[in-house]
N, C-alpha and C positions, 0 to 999 in steps of 0.2 A: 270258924276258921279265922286265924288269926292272919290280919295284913302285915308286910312290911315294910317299911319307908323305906322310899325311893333315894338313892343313895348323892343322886346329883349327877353335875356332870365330871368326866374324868378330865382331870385336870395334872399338868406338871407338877405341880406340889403333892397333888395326892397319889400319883406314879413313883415319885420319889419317897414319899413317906413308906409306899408297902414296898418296896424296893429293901428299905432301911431295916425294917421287919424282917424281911424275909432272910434277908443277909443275916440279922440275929439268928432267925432259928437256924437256918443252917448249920451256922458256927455249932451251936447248940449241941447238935446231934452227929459234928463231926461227921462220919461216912455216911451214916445215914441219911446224913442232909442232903445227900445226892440225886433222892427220889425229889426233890424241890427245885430239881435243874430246869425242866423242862418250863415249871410256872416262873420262874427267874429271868428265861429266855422271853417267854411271851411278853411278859412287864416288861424289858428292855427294849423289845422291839416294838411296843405297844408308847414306849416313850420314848423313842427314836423316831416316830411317825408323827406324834404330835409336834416333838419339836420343829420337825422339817413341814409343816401344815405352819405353825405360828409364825416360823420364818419367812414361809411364803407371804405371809397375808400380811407380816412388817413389810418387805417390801412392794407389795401392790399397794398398800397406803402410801407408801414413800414418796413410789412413784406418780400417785393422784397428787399429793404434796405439792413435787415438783413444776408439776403439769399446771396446777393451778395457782403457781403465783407466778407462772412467764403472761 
């Protein structure tokens, strides 16, 4: 039984790159690319959550920032 490598962690760069893909094939297959919506939606909202996660945790460091040179 063959293993696979573990892919890492999902990251904005790597949401964006299969994003960029995905948008190719689409184009690709024209109507058919439609059956591709549903995984398109998930990637967007999948990196629409990260980014609102990164956001957060900029400003909770901001905030320790702040805090700790009054």
């Amino acid at each position: 039984m063959s293993k696979t490598k573990p892919l890492g962690p999902i990251t904005v760069e790597r949401l964006e790159k299969y994003l960029n893909w995905l948008a190719h094939e689409i184009d690709l297959r024209g109507e058919e690319g439609v059956v591709f919506f549903p995984l398109w939606e998930r990637l967007e909202q999948e990196l629409s959550a990260l980014q609102i996660r990164q956001d957060t945790m900029a400003r909770v460091r901001a905030r320790l920032n702040c805090r700790n040179s009054i």
